[in-house]
Structure formats: C-alpha cells, structure tokens
C-alpha positions as CSV (number, residue, x, y, z in Angstrom):
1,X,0.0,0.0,0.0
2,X,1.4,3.7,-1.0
3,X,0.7,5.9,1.4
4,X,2.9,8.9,0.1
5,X,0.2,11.1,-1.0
6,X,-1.5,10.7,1.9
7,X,1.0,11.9,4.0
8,X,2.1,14.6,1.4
9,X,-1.7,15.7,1.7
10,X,-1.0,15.6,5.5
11,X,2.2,17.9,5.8
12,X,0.2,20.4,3.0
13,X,-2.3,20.6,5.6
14,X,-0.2,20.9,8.9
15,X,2.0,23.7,6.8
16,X,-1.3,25.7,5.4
17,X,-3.6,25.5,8.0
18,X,-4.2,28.1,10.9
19,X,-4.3,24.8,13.3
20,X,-1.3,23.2,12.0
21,X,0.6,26.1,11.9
22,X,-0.3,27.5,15.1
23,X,-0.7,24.6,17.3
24,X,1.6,22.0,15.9
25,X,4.5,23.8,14.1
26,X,5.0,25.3,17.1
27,X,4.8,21.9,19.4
28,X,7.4,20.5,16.8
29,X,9.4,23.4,16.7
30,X,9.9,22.7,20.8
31,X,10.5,19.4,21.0
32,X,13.9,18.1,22.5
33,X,15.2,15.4,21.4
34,X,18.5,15.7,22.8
35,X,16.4,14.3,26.6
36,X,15.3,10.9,25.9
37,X,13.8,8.3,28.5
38,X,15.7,5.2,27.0
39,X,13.7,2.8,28.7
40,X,10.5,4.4,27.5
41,X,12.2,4.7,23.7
42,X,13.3,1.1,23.9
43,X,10.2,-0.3,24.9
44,X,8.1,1.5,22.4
45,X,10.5,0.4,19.8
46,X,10.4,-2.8,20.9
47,X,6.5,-3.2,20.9
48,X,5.9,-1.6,17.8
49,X,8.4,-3.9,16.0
50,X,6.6,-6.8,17.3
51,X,3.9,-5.4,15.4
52,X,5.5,-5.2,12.0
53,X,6.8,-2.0,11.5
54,X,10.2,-1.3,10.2
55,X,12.8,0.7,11.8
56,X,11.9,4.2,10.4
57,X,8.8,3.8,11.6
58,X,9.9,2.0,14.8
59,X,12.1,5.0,15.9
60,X,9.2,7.4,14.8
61,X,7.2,5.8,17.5
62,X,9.5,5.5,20.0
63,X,10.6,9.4,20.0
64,X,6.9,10.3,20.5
65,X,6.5,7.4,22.7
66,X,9.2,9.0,25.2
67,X,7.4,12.2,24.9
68,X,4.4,11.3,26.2
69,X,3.7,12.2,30.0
C-alpha cells in the first residue's frame, strides 16, 4: 500500500492551515530530542516492531512514545 500522498496531503495541511501552523509547528518546533527516557524509547521500539513496523517507523514511534507524559 502507498501511502505517500497521503502523508504529502497531511504535511500540506499541517504547513497551510491556521491549526497546524499555530498549534503543531510550534509543538514540533519545541521538541527536544536531545532528553530521551531510554527505557521508555526502547520499549516502544520494541512493541511496535513486534507489530510489523520497520525501523523508520519504529524510531518514529519511539521518539513520540518517550514524549508522552
């Protein structure tokens, strides 16, 4: 399945809209990750590989994953 223009059509939207440029540019533009809970990124990496994703997508998780409070 080809998802590209999917997410193409995703980052348009974030990058043109008042909500994704007020509210989620700027929660990107503030996120550190130089501070990472290893145990939190190795576990989500570690479950979401279990469930078939590859690594891009594994350490895409995982860096939100750590984020999360």
């Amino acid at each position: 399945m080809d998802l590209i223009s999917f997410y193409d059509k995703a980052l348009s939207d974030v990058a043109t809209s008042p909500i994704g440029r007020n509210m989620l540019l700027s929660l990107l533009a503030h996120l550190n990750t130089e501070i990472v809970d290893e145990h939190r990124f190795d576990d989500g990496a570690d479950y979401v590989q279990e469930c078939g994703l590859n690594d891009k997508q594994c350490e895409a998780v995982a860096y939100g994953v750590h984020h999360v409070i």
